[in-house]
C-alpha positions as CSV (number, residue, x, y, z in Angstrom):
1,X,9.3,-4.8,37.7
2,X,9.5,-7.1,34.8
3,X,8.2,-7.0,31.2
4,X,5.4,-9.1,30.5
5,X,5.7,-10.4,26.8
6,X,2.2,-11.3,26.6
7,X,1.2,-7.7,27.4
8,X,2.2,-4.9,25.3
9,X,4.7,-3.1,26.8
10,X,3.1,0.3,26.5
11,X,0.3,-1.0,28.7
12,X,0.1,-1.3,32.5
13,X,2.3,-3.5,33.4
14,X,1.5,-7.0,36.3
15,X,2.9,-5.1,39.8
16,X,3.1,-1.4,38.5
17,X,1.2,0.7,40.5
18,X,-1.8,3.1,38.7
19,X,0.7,6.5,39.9
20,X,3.7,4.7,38.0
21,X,1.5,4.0,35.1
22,X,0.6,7.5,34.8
23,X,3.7,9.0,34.7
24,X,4.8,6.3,32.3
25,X,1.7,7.5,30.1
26,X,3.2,11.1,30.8
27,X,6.3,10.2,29.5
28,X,5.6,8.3,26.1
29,X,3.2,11.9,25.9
30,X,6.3,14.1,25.2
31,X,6.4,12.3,22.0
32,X,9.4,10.1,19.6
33,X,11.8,13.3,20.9
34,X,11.2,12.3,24.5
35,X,13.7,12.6,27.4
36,X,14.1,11.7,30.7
37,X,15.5,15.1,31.4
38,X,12.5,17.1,30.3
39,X,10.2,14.7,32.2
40,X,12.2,15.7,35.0
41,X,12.0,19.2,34.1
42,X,7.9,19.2,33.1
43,X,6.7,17.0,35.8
44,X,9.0,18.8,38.7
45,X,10.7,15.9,40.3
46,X,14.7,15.5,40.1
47,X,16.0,13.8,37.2
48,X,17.9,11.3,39.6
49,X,14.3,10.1,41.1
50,X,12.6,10.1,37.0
51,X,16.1,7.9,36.2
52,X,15.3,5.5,38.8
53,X,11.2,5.5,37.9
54,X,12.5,4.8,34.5
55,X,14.9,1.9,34.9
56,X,12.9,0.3,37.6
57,X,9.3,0.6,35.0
58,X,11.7,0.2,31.7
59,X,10.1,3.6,30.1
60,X,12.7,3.6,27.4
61,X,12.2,0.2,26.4
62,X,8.4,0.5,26.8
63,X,8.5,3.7,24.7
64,X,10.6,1.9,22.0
65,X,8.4,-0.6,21.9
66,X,5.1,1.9,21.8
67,X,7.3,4.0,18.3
68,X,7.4,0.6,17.0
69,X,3.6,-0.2,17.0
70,X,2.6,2.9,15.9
71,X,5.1,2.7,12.6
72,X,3.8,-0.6,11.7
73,X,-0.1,0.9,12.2
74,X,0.4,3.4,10.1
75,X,2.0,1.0,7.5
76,X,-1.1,-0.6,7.4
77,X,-3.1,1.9,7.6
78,X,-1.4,3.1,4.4
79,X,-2.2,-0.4,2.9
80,X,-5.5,-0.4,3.9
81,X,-5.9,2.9,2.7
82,X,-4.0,1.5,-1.3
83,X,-6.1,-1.1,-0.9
84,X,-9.6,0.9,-0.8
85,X,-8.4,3.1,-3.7
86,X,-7.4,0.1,-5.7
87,X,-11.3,-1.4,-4.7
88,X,-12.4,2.4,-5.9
89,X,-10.2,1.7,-9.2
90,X,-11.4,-1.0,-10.4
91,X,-15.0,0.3,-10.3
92,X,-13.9,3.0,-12.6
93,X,-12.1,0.5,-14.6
94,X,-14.9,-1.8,-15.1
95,X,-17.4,1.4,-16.5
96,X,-14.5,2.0,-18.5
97,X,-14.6,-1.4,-20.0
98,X,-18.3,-1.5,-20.0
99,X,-18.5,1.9,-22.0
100,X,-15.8,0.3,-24.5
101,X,-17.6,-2.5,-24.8
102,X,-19.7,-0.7,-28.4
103,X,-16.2,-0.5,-29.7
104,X,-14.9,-4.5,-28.9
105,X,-18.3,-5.2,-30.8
106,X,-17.4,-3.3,-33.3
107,X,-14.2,-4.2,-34.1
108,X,-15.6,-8.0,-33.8
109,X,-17.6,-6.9,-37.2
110,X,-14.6,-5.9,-39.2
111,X,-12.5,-8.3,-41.3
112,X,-10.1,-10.6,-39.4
113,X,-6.9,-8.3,-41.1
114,X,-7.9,-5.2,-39.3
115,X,-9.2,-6.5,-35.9
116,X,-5.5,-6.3,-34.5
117,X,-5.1,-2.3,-35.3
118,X,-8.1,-2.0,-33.9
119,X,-7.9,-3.8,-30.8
120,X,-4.7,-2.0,-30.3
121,X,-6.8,1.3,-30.3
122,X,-9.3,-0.2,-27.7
123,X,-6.2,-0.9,-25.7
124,X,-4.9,2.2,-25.9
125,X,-7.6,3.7,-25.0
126,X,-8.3,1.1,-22.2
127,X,-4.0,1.9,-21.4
128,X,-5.3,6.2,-21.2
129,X,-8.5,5.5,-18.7
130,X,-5.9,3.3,-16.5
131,X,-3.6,6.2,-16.4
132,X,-6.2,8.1,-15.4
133,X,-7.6,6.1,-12.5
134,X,-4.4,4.8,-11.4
135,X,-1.9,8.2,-11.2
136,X,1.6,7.9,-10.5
137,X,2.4,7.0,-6.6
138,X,3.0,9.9,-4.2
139,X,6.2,10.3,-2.2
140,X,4.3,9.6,0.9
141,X,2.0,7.1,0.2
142,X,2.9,3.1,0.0
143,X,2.4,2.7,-3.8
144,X,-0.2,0.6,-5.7
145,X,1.5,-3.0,-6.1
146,X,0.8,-4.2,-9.9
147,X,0.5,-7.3,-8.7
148,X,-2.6,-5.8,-6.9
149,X,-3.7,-4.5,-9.7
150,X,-3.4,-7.7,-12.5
151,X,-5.2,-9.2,-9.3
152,X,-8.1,-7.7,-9.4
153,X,-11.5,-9.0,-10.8
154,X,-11.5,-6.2,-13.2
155,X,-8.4,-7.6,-14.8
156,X,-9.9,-11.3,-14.9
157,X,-12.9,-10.1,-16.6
158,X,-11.0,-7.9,-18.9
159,X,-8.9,-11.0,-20.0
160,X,-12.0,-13.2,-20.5
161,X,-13.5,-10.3,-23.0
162,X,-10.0,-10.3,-24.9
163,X,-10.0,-14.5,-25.0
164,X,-13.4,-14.1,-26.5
165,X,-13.3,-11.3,-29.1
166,X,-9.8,-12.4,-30.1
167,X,-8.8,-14.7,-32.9
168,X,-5.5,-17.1,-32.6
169,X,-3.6,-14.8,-34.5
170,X,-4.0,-11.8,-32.6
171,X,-4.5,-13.4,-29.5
172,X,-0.4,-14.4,-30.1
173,X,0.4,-11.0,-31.4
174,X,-0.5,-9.5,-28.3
175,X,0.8,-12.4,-26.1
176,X,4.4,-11.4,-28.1
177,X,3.5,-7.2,-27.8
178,X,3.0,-8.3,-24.4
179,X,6.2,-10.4,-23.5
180,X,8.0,-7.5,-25.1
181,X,6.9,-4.9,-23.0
182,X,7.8,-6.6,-20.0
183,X,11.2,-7.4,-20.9
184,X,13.5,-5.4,-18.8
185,X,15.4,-2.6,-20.2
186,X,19.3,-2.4,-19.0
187,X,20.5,1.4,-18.0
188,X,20.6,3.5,-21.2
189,X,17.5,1.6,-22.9
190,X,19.2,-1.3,-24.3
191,X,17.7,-4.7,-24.4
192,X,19.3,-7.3,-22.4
């Protein structure tokens, strides 16, 4: 029997019989620690006759093929899964802004010399909620790309509020604060 490549391989195969199928589907059942041997064993035929099933249907290659798919599902599951909690986050994110919203006005009110210490305090507070809504990445789970995150319509808005409220002065003091921040740090915290 050969491989069709337009067929995935853990599926019936074109000339395998429906009894050869189901003792593939038997096989790829014992799991990623599968072996011919203890097919042989659990399915009481002799290992010489499940060796020749197996070469002649390609089990081991099939199976291969079968771990394969089901790594890269879960992969994306996990993204799709990132991806729903970033949607989730950015709801947050956006009552956040909304409920700092008072504050931005307020600061707006204040002469031009003290808007930039308090903006800062808007972002920090703006910096806290984010740490709240988006907590460090677990072990397991594919973590939150930032890239996702600046990506997001929150962000744009957030951006648009800042161009607004902010003056040219502060609006280049932040750009610096900014650059700054992202500069990367060499191994023992010196600047490059």
């Amino acid at each position: 029997m050969q491989i069709d490549r337009n067929i995935p391989a853990w599926l019936r195969q074109p000339g395998e019989t429906v009894r050869e199928f189901e003792r593939f589907k038997q096989y790829l059942a014992l799991g990623a620690a599968r072996t011919l041997y203890q097919f042989a064993h659990d399915s009481g035929l002799s290992y010489g006759h499940v060796r020749n099933m197996a070469a002649a249907g390609h089990w081991t290659e099939r199976a291969h093929a079968y771990e394969q798919h089901m790594v890269e599902m879960e992969r994306i599951g996990s993204r799709v899964a990132n991806r729903r909690a970033l949607l989730a986050t950015d709801e947050g994110l956006r009552r956040a802004a909304d409920a700092l919203q008072p504050a931005i006005d307020q600061v707006e009110e204040m002469p031009v010399k003290d808007q930039m210490g308090a903006y800062v305090a808007v972002s920090r507070e703006i910096r806290e909620r984010a740490r709240l809504l988006y907590p460090p990445p677990q072990e397991s789970a594919e973590p939150a790309s930032l890239a996702d995150a600046i990506g997001s319509e929150f962000w744009a808005q957030l951006c648009e509020v800042l161009d607004q409220v902010l003056d040219d002065e502060a609006r280049m003091k932040l750009a610096r604060l900014l650059e700054e921040r992202a500069r990367p740090m060499l191994p023992g915290g010196d600047e490059p």
